[in-house]
VOSEVO-678442 format. One record per atom (N, C-alpha, C, O): y, z, x; residue in one letter. Coordinates in Angstrom, 3 decimals, padded with zeros to 6 digits. Atoms other than C-alpha are relative to their C-alpha. Layout:
! residues N
((Y,Z,X),A)
...
END
This chain:
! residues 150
((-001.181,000.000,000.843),X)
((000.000,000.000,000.000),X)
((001.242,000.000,000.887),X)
((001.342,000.580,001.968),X)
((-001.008,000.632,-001.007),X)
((003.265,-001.429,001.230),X)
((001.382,000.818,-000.328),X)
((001.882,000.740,-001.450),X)
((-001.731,-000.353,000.418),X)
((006.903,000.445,001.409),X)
((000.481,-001.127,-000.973),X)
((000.131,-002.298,-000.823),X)
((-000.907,001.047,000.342),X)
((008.948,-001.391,-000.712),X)
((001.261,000.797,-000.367),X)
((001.245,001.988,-000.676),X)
((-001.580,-000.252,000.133),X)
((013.064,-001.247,-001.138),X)
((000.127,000.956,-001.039),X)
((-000.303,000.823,-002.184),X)
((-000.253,-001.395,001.008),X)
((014.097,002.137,-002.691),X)
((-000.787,001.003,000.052),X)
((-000.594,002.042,-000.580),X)
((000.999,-001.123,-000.404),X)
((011.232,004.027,-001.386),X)
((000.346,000.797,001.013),X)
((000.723,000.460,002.136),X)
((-000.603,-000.685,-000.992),X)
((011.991,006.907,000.045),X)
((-001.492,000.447,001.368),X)
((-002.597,000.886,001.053),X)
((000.508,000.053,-001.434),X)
((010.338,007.086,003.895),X)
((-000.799,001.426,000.334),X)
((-000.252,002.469,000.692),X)
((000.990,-001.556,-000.271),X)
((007.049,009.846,004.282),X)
((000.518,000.163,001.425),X)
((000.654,-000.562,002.410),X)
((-000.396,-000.849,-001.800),X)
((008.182,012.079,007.196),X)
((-001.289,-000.281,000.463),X)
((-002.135,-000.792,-000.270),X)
((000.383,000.361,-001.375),X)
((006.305,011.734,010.195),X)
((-000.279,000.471,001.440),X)
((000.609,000.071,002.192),X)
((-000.314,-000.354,-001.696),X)
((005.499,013.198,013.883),X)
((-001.055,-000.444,000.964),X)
((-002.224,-000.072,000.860),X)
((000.640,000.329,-000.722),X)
((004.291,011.518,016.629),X)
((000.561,000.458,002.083),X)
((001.404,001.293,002.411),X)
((000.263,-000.210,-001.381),X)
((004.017,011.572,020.746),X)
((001.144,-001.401,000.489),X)
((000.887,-002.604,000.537),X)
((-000.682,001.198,-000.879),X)
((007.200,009.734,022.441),X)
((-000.493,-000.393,001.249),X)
((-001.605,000.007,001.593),X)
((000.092,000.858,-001.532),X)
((007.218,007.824,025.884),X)
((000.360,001.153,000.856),X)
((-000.138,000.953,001.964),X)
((-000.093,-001.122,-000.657),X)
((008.316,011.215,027.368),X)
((-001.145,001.260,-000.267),X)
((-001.156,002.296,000.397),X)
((001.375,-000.995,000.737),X)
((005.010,013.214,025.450),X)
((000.607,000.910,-000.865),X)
((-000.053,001.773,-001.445),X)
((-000.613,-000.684,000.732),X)
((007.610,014.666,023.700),X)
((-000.847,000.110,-001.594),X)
((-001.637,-000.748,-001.987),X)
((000.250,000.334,001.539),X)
((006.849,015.560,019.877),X)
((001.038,-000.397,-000.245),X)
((001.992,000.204,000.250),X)
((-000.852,000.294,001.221),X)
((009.057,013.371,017.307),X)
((-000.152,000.228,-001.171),X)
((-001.148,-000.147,-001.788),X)
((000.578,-000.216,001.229),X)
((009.602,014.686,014.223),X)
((001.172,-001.064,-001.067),X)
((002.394,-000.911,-001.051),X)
((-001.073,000.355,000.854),X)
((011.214,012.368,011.560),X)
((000.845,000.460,-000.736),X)
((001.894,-000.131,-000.994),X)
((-001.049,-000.237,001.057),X)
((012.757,014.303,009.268),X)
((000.971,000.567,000.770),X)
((001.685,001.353,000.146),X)
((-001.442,-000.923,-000.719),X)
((015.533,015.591,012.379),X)
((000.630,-001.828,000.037),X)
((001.603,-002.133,000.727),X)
((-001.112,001.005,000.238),X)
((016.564,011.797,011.377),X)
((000.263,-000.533,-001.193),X)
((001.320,-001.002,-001.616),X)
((000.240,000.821,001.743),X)
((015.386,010.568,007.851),X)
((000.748,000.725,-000.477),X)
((000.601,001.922,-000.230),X)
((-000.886,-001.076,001.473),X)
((017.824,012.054,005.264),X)
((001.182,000.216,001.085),X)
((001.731,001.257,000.726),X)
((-001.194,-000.273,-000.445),X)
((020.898,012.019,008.033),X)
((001.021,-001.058,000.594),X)
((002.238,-001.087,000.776),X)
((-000.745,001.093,-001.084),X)
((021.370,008.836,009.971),X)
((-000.656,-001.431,-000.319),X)
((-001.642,-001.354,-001.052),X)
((000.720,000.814,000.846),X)
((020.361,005.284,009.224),X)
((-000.464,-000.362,001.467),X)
((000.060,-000.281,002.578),X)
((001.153,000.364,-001.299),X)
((017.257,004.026,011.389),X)
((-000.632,-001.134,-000.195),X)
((-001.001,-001.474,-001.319),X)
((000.465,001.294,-000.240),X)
((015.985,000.961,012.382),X)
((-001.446,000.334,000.265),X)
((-001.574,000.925,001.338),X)
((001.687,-000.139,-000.884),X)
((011.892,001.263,012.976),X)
((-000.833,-001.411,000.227),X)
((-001.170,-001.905,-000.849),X)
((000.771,001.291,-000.380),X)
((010.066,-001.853,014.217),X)
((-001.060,000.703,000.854),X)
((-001.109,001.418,001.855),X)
((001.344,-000.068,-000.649),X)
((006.477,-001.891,014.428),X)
((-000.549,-001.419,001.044),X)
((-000.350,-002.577,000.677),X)
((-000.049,001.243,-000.936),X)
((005.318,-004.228,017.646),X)
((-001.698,000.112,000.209),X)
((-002.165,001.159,-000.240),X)
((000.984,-000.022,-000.064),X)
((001.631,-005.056,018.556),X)
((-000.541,000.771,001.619),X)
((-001.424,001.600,001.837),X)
((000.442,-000.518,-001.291),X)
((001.614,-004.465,022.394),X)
((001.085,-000.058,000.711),X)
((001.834,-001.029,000.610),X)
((-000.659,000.179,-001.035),X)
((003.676,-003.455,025.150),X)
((-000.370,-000.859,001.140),X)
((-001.575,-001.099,001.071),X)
((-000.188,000.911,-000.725),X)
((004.053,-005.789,028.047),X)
((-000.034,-001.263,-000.276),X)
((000.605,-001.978,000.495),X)
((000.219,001.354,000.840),X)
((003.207,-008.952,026.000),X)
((001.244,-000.656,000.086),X)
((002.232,000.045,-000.135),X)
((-001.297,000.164,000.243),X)
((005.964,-011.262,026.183),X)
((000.536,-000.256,-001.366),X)
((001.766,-000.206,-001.382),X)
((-000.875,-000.575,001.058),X)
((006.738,-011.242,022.432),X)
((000.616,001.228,-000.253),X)
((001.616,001.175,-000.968),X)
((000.031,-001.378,000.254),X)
((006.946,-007.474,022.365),X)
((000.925,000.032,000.988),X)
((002.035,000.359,000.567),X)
((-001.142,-000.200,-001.254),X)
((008.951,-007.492,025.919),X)
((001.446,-000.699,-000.916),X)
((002.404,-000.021,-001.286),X)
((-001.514,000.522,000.346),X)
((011.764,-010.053,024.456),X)
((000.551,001.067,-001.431),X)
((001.644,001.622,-001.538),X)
((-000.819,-001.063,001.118),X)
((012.052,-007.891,020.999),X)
((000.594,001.008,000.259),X)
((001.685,001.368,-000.184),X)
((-000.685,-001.480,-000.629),X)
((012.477,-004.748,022.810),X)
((001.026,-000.095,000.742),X)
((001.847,000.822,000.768),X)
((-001.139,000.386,-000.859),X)
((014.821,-006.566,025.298),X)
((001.118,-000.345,-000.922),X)
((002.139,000.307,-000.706),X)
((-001.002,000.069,001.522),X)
((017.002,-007.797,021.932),X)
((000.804,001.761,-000.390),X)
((001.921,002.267,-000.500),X)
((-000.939,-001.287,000.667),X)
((017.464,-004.415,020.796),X)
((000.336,001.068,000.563),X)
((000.901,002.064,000.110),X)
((-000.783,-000.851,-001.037),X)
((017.954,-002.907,024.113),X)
((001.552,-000.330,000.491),X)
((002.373,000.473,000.933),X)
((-001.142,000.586,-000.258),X)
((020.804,-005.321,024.641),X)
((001.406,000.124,-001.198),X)
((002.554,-000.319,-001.182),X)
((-000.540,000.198,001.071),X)
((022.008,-004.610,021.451),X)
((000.326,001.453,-000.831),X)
((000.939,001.538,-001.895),X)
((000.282,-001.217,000.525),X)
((021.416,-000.731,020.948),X)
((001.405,000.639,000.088),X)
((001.720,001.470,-000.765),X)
((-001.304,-000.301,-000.026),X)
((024.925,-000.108,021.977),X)
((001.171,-000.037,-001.614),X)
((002.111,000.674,-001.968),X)
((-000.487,000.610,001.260),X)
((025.845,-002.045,018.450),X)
((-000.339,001.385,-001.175),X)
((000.361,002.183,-001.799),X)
((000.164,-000.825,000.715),X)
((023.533,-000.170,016.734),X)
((000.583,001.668,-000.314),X)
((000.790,002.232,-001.389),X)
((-000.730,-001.402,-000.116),X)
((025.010,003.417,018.041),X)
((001.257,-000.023,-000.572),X)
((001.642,000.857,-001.342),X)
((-001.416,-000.085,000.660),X)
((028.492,002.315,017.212),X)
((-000.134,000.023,-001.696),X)
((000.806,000.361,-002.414),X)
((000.196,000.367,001.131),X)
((027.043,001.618,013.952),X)
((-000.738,001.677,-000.662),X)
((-001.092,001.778,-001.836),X)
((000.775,-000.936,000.670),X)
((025.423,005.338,013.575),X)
((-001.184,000.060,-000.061),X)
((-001.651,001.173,-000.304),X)
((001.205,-000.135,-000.153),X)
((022.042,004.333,013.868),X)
((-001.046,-000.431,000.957),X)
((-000.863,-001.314,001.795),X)
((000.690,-000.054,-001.575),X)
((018.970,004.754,016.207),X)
((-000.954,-001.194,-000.368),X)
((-000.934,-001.825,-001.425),X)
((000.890,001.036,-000.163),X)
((016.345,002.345,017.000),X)
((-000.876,000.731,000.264),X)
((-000.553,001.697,000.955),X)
((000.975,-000.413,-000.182),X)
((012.768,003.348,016.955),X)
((-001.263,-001.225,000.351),X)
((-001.423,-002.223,-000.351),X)
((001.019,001.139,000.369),X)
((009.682,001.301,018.131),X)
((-001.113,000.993,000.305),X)
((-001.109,002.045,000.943),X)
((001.182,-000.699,000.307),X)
((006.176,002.152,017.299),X)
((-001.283,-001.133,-000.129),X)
((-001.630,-001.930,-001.001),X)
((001.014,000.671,-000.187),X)
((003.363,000.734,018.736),X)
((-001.451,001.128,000.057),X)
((-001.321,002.348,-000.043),X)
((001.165,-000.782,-000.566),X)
((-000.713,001.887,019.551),X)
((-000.023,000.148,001.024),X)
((-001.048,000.774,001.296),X)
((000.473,-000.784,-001.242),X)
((-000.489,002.546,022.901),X)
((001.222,000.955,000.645),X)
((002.428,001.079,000.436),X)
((000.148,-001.836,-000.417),X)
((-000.221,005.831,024.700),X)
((001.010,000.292,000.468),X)
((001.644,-000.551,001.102),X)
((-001.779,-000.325,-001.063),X)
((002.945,007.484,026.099),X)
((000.330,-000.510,001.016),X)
((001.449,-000.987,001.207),X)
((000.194,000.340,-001.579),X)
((001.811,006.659,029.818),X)
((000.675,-001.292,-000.227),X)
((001.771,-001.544,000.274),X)
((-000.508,001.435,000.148),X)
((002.146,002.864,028.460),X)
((001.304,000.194,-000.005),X)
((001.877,000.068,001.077),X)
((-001.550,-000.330,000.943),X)
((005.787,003.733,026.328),X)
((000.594,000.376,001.459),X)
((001.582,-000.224,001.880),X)
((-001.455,-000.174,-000.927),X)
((007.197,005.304,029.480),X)
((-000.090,-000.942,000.997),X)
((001.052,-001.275,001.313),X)
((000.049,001.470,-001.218),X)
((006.267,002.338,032.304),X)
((000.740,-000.947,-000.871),X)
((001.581,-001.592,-000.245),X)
((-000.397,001.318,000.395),X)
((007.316,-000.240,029.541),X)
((001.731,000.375,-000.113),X)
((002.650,-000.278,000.382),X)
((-001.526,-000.535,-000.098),X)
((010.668,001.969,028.688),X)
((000.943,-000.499,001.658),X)
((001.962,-001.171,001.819),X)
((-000.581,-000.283,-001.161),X)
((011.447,002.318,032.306),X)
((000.002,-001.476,000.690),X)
((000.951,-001.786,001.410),X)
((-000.351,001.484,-000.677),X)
((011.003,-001.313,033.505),X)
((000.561,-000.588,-001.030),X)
((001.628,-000.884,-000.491),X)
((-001.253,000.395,000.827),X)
((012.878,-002.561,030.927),X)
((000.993,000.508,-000.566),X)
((001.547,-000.119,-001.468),X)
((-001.017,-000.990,-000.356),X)
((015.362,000.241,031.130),X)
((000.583,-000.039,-002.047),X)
((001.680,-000.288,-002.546),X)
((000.090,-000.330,001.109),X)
((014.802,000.824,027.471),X)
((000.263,001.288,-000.156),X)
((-000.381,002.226,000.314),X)
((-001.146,-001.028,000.618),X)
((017.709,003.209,025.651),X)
((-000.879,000.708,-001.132),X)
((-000.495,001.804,-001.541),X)
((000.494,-000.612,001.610),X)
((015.474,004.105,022.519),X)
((-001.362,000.558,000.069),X)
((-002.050,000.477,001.086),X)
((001.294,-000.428,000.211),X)
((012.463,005.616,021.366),X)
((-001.148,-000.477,-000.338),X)
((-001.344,-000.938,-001.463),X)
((001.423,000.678,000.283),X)
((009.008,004.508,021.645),X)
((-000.754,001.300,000.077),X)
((-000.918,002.155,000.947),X)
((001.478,-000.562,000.451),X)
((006.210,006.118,019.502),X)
((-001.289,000.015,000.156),X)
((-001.709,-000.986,-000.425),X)
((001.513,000.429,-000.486),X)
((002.660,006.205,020.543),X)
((-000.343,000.491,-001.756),X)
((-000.086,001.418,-002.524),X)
((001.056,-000.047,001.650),X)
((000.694,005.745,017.150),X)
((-001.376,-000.200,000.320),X)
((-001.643,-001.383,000.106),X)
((001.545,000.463,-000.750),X)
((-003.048,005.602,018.566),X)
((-000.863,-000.445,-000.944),X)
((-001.313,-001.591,-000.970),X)
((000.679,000.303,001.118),X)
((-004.942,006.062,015.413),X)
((000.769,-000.699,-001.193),X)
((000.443,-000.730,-002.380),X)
((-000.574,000.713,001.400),X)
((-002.581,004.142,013.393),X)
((000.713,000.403,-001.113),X)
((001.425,-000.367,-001.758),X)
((-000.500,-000.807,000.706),X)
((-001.569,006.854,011.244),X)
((001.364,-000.594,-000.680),X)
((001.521,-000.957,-001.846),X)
((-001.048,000.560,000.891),X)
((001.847,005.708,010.823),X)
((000.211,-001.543,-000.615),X)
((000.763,-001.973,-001.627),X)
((-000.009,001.417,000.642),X)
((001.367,002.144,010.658),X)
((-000.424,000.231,-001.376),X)
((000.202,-000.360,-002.256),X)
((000.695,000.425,001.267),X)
((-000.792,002.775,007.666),X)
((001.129,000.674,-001.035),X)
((001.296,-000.010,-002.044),X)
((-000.611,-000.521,000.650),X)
((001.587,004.938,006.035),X)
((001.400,-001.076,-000.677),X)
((001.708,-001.395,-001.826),X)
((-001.217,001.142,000.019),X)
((004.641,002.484,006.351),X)
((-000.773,-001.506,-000.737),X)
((-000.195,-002.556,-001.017),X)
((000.673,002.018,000.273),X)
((001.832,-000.728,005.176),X)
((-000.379,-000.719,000.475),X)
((-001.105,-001.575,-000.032),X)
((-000.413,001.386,-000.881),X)
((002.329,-002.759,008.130),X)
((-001.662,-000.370,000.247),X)
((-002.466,000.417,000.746),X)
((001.181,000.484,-000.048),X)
((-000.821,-004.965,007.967),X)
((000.030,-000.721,001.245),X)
((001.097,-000.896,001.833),X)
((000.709,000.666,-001.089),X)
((-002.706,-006.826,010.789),X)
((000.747,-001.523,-000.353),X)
((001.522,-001.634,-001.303),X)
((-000.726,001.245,-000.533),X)
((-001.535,-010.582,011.746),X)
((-001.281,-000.539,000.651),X)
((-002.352,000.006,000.918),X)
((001.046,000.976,-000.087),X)
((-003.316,-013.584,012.686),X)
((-001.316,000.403,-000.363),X)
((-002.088,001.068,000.328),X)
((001.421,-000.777,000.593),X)
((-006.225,-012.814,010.702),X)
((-000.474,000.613,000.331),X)
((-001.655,000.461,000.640),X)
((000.025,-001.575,000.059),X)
((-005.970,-009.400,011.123),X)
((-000.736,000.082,001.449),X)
((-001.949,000.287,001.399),X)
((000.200,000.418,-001.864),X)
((-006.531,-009.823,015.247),X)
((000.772,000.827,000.091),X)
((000.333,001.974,000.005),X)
((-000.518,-000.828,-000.302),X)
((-003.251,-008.416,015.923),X)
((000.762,000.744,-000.685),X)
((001.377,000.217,-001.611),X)
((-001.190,-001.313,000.456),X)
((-001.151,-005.113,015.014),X)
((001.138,-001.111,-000.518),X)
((001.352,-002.235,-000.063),X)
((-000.883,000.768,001.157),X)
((001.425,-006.404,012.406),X)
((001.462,000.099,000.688),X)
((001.756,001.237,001.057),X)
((-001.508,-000.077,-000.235),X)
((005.252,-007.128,013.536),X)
((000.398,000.495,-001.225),X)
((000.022,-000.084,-002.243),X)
((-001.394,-000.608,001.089),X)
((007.680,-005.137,011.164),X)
((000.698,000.491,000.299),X)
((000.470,001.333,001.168),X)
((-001.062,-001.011,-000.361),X)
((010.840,-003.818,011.297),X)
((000.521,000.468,-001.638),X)
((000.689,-000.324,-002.566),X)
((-000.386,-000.913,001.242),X)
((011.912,-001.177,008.372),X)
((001.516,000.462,000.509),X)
((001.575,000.868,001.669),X)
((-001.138,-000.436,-000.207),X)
((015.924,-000.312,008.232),X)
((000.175,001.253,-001.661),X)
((000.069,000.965,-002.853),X)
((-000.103,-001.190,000.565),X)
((016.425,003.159,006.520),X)
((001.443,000.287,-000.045),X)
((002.300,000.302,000.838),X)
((-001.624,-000.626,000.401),X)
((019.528,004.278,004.902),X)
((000.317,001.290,000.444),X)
((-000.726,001.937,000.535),X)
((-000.238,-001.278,-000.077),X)
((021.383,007.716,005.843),X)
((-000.946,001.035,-000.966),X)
((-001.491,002.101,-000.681),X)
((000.810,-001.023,000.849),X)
((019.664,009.110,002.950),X)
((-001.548,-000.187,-000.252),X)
((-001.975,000.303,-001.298),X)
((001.198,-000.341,-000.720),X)
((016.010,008.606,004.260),X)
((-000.896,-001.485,-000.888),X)
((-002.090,-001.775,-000.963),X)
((001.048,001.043,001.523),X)
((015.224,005.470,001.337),X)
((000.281,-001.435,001.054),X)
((001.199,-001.840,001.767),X)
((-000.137,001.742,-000.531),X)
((014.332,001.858,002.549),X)
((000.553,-001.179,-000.494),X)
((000.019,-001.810,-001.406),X)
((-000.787,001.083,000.303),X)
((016.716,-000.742,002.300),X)
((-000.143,-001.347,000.499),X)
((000.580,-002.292,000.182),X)
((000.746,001.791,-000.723),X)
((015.113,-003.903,004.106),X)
((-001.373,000.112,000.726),X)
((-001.489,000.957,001.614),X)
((001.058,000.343,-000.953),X)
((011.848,-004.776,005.523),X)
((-000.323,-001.181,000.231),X)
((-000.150,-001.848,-000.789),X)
((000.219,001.425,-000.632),X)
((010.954,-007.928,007.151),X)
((-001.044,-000.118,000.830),X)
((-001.202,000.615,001.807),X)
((001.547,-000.004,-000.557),X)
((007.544,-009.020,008.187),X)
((-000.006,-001.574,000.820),X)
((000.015,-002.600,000.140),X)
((000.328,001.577,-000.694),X)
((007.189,-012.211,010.765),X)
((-000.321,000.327,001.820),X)
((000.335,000.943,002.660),X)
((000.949,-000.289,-001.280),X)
((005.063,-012.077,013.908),X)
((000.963,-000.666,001.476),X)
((000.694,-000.561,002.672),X)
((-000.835,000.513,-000.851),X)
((007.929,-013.881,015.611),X)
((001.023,000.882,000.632),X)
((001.876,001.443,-000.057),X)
((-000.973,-001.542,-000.706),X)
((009.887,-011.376,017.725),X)
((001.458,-000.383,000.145),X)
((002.216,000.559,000.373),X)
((-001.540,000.380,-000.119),X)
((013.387,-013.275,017.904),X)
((000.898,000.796,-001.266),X)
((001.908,001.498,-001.291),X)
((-000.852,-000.462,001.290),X)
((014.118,-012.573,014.275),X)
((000.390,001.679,-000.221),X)
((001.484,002.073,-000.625),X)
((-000.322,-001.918,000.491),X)
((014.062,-008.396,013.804),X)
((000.843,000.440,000.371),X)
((000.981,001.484,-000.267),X)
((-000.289,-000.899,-000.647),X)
((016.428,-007.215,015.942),X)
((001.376,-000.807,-000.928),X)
((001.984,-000.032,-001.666),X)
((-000.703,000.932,000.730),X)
((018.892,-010.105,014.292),X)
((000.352,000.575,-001.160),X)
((001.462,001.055,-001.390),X)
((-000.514,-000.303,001.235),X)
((018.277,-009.282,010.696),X)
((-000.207,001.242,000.233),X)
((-000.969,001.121,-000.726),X)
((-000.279,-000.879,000.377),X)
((018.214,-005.542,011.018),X)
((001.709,000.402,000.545),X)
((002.370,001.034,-000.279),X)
((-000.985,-000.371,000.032),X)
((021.608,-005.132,012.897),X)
((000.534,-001.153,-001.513),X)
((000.241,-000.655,-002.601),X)
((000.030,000.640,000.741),X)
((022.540,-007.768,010.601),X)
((000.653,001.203,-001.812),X)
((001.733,001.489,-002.329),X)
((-000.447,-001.259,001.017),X)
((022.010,-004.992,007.464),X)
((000.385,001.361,000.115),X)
((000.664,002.040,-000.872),X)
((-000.535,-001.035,-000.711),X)
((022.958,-002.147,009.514),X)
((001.683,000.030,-000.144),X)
((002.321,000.990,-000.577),X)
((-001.446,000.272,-000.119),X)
((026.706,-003.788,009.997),X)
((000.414,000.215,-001.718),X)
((001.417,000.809,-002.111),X)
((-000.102,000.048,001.558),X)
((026.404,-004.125,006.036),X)
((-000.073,000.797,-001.195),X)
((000.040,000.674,-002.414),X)
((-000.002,-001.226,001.014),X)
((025.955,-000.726,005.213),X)
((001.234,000.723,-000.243),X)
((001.249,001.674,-001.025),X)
END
C-alpha cells in the first residue's frame, strides 16, 4: 500500500551514515522534508541524484527544508559514499526494508531493483508530492521545484 497526497507520514527510526539513531518525528510535524528512496550507493544513477541534491541542498536550506536519502545499505556504505561525494545530508541505512515498505516504494525493472522515489513532506508532517521514475535526473528537479512552491 502506497502513500498517497494528504497522508500523513508514519514516524520512523533508523541508523544514519554516522550510526547515529534518526528519529523522524524531531522533523515530521516541524519542517518540510524531501525523502528520496535510491537503489544503491556508488552506482552511477544513485551517485548523479545524490550529486543534484548535494549541489542544490543549499536551495533547499534556504527554503527550510532537509533532504533525506534512504537506501539498503549499511552505514559503513552511507558514510564512504557521503564522504567522497562530500554529501551535506542524511543518509539512512534501511537493511530490512522496513521503511521502504512503509512509504510503498515498490521494486523496478521487474522488481530486480530497489524502487527510485522521492516523497516531499509539508511542515505539518502530510505528503504533498511523490514521484516515481527510475531515472535519477528528474527528483531532485521536481522536488525543489514544490519545495519553492510551498
Amino acid at each position: 500500500m502506497s502513500l498517497k497526497k494528504g497522508d500523513i507520514i508514519p514516524n520512523f527510526s533508523l541508523k544514519d551514515q554516522n550510526n547515529e539513531e534518526f528519529e523522524s518525528s524531531s522533523f515530521f510535524g516541524q519542517i518540510p522534508v524531501v525523502i528520496y528512496f535510491y537503489p544503491k550507493n556508488f552506482t552511477p544513477g544513485c551517485t548523479k541524484e545524490a550529486c543534484q541534491f548535494r549541489d542544490t541542498y543549499q536551495e533547499f536550506q534556504d527554503y527550510g527544508a532537509e533532504v533525506i536519502g534512504i537506501s539498503s545499505d549499511d552505514q559503513k556504505s552511507h558514510l564512504k559514499f557521503a564522504q567522497k561525494h562530500e554529501l551535506p545530508f542524511i543518509l539512512l541505512s534501511d537493511p530490512q526494508n522496513k521503511v521502504r515498505r512503509k512509504f510503498g516504494v515498490k521494486k523496478a525493472l521487474l522488481g530486480l531493483v530497489p524502487g527510485r522515489e522521492t516523497f516531499v513532506i509539508d511542515k505539518d508532517g502530510q505528503l504533498i508530492y511523490h514521484f516515481n521514475n527510475l531515472d535519477a535526473s528528474k527528483h531532485m528537479k521536481k522536488a525543489l521545484k514544490v519545495i519553492k512552491d510551498l
